[in-house]
N, C-alpha and C positions, 0 to 999 in steps of 0.2 A: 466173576471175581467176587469172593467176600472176606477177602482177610481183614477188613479194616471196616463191618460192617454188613450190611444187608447184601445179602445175594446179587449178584447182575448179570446179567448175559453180556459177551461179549465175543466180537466176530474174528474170526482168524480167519486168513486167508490159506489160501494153498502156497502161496508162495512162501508164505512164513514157514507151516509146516517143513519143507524142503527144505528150506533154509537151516532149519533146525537141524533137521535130520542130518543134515552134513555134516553141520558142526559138533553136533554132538560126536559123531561119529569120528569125525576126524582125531578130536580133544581123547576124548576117551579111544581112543585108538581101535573101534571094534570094528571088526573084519572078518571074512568069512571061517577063518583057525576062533573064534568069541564063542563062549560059553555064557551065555545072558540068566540070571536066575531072577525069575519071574516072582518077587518078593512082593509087591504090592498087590491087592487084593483086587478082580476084576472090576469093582464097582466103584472104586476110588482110580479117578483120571490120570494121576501119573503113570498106571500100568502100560498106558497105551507110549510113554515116552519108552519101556523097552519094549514093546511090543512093536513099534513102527521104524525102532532105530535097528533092532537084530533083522527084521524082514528086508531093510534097506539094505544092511549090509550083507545078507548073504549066511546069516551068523544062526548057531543053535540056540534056542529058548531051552531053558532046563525049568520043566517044570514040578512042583510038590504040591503037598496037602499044607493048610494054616498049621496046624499041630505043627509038623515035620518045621515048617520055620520056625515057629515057637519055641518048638521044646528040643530040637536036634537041629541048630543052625550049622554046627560043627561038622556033623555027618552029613547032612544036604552035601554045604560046599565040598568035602571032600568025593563026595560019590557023584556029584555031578560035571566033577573036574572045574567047575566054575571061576570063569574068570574076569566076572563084571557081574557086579550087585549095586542096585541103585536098593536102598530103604531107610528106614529111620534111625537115630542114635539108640531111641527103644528098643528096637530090634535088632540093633548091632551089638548092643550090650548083652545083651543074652548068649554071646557067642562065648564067654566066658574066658575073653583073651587072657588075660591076666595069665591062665594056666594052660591058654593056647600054644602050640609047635608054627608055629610062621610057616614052617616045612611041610607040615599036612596039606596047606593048601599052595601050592606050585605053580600051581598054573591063575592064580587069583591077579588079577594086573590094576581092577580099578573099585573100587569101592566109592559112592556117592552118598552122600547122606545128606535126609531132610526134611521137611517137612515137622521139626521144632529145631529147638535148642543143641549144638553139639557139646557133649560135655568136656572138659580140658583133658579128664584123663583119657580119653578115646582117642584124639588129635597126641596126648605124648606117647602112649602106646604105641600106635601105628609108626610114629615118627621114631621113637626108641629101635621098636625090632625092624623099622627097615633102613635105618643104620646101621644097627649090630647086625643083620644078617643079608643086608644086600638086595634084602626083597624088590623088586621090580612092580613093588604095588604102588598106586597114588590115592590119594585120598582125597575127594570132594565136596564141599560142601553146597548143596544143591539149591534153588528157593524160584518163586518167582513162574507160577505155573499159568496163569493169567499172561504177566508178561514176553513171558518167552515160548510163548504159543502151546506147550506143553510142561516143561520143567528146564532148567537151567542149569 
């Protein structure tokens, strides 16, 4: 843990792990029909909260190149049918909702975000177009990777 300070190690248990994994799993609803897109970078720790909750449940990892997230978030999610992305507001914004179709991506059910600040218009976007269009998407605001043995 160092959000509030100097680095420290600290011990998880396995039964945490599991614990998590459930619930994540349950919350976000991923299941072996889950399309996971591996957004976080292998070497920053919350990769392994979708990498250990898609193995759990049975579900596909859809994986790309940094660019390909970077610079084509839009075409990622649509070509990998994607329907669960944990990543940042940073990198949600580049998706260029604003002049995004909600339709392109169908099969998208949970969106997580974290690891800073979420910004307002991100939270009325999403809430705007899945009113006006009925999307079956939820939106999460995620934190707490120390705490909740992986990410929350």
């Amino acid at each position: 843990s160092g959000t509030t300070g100097f680095p420290k190690g600290c011990i998880a248990s396995r039964n945490a792990l599991d614990a998590y994994l459930e619930a994540k799993n349950k919350i976000h609803e991923v299941s072996v029909e889950s399309v996971v897109l591996l957004a976080s970078a292998v070497s920053f720790d919350p990769c392994f909260s979708d990498i250990l909750a898609t193995i759990n449940a049975g579900a596909t990892m859809f994986l790309t190149s940094r660019e390909s997230l970077s610079a084509h978030l839009n075409e990622t999610l649509a070509l990998g049918n994607v329907s669960h992305v944990l990543c940042t507001p940073t990198l949600w914004s580049t998706l260029a909702i604003h002049d995004a179709d909600p339709a392109k991506f169908p099969n998208l059910r949970v969106v997580a975000l974290g690891g800073e600040h979420i910004p307002k218009h991100i939270i009325r976007t999403w809430a705007r177009q899945d009113a006006q269009d009925n999307q079956p998407c939820r939106l999460f605001a995620t934190y707490g990777v120390t705490e909740a043995c992986v990410y929350q």
